[in-house]
C-alpha positions in Angstrom: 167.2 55.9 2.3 167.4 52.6 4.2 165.2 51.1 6.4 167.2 52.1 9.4 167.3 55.5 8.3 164.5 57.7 10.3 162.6 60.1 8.0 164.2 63.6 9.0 161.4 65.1 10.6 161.6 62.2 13.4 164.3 64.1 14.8 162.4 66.2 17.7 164.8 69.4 17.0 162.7 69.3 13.5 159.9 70.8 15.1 161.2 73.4 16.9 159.9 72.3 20.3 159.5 74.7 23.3 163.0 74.7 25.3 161.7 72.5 28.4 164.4 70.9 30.4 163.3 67.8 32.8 163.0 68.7 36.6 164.2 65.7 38.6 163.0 65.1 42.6 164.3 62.2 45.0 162.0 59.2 44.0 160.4 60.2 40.6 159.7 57.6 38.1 161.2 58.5 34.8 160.3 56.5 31.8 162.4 57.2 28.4 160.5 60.1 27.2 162.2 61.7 30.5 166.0 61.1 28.9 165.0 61.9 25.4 163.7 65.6 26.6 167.1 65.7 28.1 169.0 64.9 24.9 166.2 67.3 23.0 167.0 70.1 25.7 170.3 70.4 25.1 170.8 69.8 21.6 168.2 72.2 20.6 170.1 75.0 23.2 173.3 74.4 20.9 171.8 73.6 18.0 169.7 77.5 17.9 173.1 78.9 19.2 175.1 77.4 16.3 172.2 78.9 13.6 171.9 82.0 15.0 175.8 82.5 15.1 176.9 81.0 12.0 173.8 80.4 10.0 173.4 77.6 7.9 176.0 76.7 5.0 179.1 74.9 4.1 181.8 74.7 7.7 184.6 73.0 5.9 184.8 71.3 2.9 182.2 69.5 0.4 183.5 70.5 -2.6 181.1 69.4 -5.4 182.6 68.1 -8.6 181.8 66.3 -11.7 183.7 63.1 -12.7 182.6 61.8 -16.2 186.7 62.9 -17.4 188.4 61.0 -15.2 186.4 57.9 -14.3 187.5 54.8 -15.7 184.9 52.9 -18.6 183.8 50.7 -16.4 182.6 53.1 -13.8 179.3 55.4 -14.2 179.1 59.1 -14.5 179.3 61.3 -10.7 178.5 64.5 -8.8 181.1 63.9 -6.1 180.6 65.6 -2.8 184.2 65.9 -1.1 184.1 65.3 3.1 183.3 68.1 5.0 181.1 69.5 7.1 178.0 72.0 7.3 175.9 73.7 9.5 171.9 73.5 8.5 169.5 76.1 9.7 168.0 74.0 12.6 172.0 74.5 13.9 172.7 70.8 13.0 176.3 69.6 11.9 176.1 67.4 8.8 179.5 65.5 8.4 180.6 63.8 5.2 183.3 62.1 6.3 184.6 60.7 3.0 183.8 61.9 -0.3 180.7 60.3 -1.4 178.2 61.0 -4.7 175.3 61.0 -6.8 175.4 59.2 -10.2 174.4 61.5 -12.7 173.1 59.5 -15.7 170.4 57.3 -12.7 169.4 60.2 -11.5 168.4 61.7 -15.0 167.0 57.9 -16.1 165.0 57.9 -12.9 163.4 61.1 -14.0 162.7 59.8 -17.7 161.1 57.3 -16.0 158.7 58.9 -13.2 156.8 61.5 -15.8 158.0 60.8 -19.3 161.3 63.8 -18.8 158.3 66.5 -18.3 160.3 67.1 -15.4 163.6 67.8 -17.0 161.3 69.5 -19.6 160.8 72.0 -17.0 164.2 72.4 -15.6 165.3 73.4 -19.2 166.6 76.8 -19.5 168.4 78.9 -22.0 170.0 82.5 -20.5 171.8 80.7 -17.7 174.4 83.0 -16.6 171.1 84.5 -14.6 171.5 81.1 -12.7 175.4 81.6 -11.5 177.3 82.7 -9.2 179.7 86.2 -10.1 182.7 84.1 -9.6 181.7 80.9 -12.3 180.4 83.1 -14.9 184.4 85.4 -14.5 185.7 81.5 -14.4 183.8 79.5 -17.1 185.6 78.7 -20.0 189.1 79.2 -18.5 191.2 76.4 -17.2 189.7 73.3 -16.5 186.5 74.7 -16.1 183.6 74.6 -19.0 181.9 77.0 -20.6 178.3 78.2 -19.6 176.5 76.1 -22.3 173.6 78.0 -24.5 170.7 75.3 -23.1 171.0 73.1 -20.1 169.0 71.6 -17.5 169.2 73.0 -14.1 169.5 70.8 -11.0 170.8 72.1 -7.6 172.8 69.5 -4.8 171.5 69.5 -1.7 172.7 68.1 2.4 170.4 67.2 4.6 170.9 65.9 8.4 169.3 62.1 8.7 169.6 59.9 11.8 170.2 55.9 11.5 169.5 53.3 14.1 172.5 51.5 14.4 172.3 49.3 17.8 169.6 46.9 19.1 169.3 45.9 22.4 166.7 43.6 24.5 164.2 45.7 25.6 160.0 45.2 26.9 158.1 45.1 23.8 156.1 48.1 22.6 152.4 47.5 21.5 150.0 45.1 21.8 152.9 42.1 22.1 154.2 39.9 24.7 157.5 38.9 23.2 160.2 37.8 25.4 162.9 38.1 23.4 162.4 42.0 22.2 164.7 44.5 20.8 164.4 48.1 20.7 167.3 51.1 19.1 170.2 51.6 21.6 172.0 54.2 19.4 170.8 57.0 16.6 174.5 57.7 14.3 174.3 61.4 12.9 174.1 60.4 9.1 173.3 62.3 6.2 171.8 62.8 2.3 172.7 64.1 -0.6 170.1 65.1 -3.0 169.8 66.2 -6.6 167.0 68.2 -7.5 165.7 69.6 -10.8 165.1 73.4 -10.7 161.0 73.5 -11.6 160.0 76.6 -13.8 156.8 76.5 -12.6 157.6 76.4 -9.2 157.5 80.2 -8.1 158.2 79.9 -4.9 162.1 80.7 -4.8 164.7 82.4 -6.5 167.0 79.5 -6.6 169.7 80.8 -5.1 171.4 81.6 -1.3 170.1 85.2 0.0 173.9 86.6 0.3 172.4 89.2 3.2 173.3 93.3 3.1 176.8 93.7 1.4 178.5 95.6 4.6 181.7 95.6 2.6 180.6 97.5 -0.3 179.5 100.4 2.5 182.7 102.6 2.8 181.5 105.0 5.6 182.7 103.5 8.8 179.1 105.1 10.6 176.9 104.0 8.0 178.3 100.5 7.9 178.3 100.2 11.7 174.5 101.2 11.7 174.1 98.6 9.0 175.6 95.8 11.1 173.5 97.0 13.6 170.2 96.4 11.3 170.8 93.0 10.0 171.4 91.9 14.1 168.1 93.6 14.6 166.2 92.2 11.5 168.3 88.4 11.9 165.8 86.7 13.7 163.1 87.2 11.2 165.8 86.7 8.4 166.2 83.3 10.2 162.9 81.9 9.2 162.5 81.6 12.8 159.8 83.4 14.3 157.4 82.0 16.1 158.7 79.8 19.4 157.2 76.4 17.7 156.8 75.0 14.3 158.5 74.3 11.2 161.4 76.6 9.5 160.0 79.2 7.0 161.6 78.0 3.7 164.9 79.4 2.2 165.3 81.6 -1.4 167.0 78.2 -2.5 164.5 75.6 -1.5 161.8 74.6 -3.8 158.2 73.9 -2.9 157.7 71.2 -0.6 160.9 70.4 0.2 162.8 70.1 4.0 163.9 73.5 4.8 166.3 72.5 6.9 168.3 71.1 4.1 171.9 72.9 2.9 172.5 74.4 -0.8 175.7 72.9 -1.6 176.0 73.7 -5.4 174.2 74.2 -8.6 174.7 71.9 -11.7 174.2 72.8 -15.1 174.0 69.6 -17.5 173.9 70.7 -21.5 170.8 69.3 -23.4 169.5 69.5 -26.9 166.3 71.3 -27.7 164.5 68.3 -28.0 161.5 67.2 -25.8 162.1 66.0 -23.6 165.5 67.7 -23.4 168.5 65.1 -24.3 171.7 65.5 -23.4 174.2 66.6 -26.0 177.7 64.9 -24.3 179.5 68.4 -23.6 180.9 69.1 -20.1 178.7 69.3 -17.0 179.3 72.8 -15.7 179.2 72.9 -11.4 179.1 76.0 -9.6 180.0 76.0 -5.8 180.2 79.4 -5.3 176.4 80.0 -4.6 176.3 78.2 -1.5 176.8 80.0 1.8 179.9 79.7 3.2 181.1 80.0 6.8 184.2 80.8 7.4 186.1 79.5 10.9 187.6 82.2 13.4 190.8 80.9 11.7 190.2 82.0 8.5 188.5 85.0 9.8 191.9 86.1 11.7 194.4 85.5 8.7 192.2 87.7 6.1 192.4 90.1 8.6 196.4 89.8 9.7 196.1 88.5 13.2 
């Protein structure tokens, strides 16, 4: 994250602030806290509207691949993200908007190097179809896609919303200074980050996965699966991680301890290792599943499954 990156929870819609909107009277001094509860105001009022709607997951988009087969030499190993967009659970769109990735083989120096691999020790799993979606376990081994290996580490991608300053412009300078020639941020650019993150055993805290929420399909009685729609509204703002009128989000099945709530499953990554410790990797395919995430599918989509 650059220096001109703000840490995520400096955006004020991280905290779930009370909806306040400014009052404004004939001859009032406003200062810039004033504008920035206006901005906050109304960007939280769409922002809950487009969580409670939609919920967060993937919009549109961000396929997540692995290129290690078609890269040339000369280039290093990738998760690519494709561009899209997603919705995260504070009701935040997160644009990618051109494909952009992780390399792989940093990522898993950078853990050798932090704790020795204990880390990828612990992401180290055998029995992984537990791990995968329906669809990539029907899927593996066919086509272009590889076979669930017998042992890999377990990492899961993850999009997060991030805001960067990307204008100065002369301003009075804040603190104890006296500077005449002071700049302050004129502009914050919706940005985002990708993360890679090994799945802990030891953390126990979640299941690792997306909550997929009642199956209403599966219910073939017309009554009983109207009265089930009716329960999931009823039970949806607790099911939000939202209760309370202030405060941070209650975390997700798929987040791991300590981490920003707010952030959006994308995929899950399996990467084969030996049994060695720490774990080394034994050059087959990188297996990705995508079909975890949440997905949420536009009106447009909605009307052609449906014939209209």
């Amino acid at each position: 994250m650059s220096a001109l990156t703000r840490l995520p929870e400096a955006d004020p819609l991280y905290a779930r602030p009370r909806p306040q909107r400014p009052f404004y009277a004939t001859g009032m001094l406003l200062d810039a806290a004033d504008f920035s509860a206006e901005q906050t105001y109304h960007r939280g009022r769409l922002a809950q509207a487009l969580a409670l709607l939609s919920g967060g997951g993937t919009l549109a988009g961000l396929a997540v691949s692995h290129s290690a087969a078609d890269l040339p030499t000369d280039r290093p190993e990738e998760i690519r993200v494709a561009a899209g967009v997603a919705i995260d659970r504070l009701g935040r769109l997160v644009e990618i908007g051109r494909p952009a990735c992780l390399r792989l083989q940093r990522w898993w120096d950078a853990s050798l190097a932090a704790d020795g691999g204990d880390s990828l020790r612990r992401a180290t799993y055998a029995n992984l179809p537990r791990f995968l979606s329906a669809r990539i376990q029907a899927e593996a081994g066919t086509g272009d896609i590889p076979a669930v290996p017998a042992r890999a580490v377990v990492a899961d991608v993850f999009l997060r919303f991030v805001a960067c300053e990307t204008g100065l412009t002369p301003s009075f300078a804040s603190g104890p200074f006296d500077a005449l020639d002071a700049v302050a941020t004129a502009r914050l650019s919706d940005a985002y980050e990708l993360l890679l993150v090994a799945r802990d055993a030891l953390d126990d805290t979640y299941s690792g996965l997306p909550d997929p929420g009642p199956d209403l399909a599966a219910i073939a009685d017309p009554a009983a699966r109207r009265a089930a729609l009716q329960d999931a509204v009823l039970a949806g703002w607790e099911a939000s991680g939202r209760s309370g009128q202030e405060g941070q989000l209650a975390p997700a099945a798929e987040h791991p301890r300590d981490f920003d709530p707010t952030a959006v499953f994308l995929a899950r990554v399996l990467i084969p290792v030996t049994a060695d410790v720490p774990p080394q990797r034994d050059g087959t395919a990188v297996l990705v599943d995508n079909w975890s995430r949440r997905f949420i599918p536009s009106l447009g989509l909605l009307g052609r499954w449906v014939g209209i």
